[in-house]
C-alpha positions in Angstrom: -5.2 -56.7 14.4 -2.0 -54.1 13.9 -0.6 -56.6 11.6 -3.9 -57.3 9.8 -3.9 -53.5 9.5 -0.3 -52.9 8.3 -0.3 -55.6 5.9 -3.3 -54.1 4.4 -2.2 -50.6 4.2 1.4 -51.2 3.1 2.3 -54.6 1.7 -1.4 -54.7 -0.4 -1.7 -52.9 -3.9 -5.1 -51.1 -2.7 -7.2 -50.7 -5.3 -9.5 -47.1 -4.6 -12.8 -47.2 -5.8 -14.2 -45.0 -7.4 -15.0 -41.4 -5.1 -17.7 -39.6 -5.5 -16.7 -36.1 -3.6 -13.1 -35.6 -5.2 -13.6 -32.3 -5.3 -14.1 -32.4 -1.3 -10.6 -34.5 -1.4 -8.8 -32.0 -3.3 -9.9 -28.8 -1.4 -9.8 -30.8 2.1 -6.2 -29.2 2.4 -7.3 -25.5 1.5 -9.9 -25.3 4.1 -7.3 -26.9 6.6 -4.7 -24.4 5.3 -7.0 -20.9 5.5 -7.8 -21.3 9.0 -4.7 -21.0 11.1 -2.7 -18.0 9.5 -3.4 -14.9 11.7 -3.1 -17.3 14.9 0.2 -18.8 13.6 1.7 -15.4 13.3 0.6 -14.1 16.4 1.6 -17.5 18.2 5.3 -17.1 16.8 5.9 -13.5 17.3 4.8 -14.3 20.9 6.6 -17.6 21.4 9.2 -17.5 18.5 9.1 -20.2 15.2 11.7 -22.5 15.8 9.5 -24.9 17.9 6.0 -24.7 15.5 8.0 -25.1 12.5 9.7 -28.6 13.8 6.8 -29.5 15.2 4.3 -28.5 11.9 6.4 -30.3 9.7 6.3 -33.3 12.1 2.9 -33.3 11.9 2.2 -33.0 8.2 5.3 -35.9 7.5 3.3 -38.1 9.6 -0.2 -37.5 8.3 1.5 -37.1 4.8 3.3 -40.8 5.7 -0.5 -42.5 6.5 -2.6 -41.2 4.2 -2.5 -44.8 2.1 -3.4 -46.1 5.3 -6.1 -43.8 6.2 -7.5 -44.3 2.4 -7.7 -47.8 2.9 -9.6 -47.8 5.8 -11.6 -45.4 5.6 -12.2 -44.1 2.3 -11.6 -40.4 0.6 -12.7 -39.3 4.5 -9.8 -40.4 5.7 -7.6 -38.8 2.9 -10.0 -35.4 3.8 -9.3 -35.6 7.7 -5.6 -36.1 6.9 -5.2 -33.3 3.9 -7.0 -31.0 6.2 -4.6 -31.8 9.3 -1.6 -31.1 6.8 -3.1 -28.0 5.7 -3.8 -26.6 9.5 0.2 -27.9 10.2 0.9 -26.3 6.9 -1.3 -22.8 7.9 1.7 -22.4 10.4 4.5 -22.7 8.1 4.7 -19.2 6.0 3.9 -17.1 8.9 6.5 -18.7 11.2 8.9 -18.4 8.3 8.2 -14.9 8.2 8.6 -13.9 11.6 11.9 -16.0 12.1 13.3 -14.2 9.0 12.3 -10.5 10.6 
């Protein structure tokens, strides 16, 4: 089944249909994005950045790294769940910039 699934996903010129709610796709990463910023700057200024930038950007390379994957099997949800993962690991980023430059 993994290798089904990889073959698939990676090795498999996907052809996307046609979405209907592209405009859900595209903002998936806003709404993702909006939600975490007061928490993230009260988080670093109590725990310092270093650690939640390493491991934001961890987490938004690796949903950023399956999203063909996650397109192909499951459709523009998948590529909403992943864009608004990378935008809550991405809500994290500016804020704990900010405090580790202060």
């Amino acid at each position: 089944l993994v290798l089904y699934i990889l073959y698939h996903c990676f090795f498999v010129i996907l052809d996307y249909p046609e979405w209907n709610d592209k405009s859900i796709v595209l903002s998936a990463f806003f709404w993702g994005y909006v939600i975490p910023q007061i928490f993230a700057g009260w988080i670093a200024g109590q725990y310092g950045a270093k650690w939640f930038l390493i491991g934001a950007m961890t987490i938004c390379s690796i949903f950023c790294i399956s999203v063909p994957m996650l397109a192909g099997l499951l459709g523009s949800k998948g590529v909403m769940a992943s864009r608004a993962i990378q935008g809550l690991s991405q809500g994290f980023l500016f804020p704990c910039i900010h405090h580790a430059i202060s």
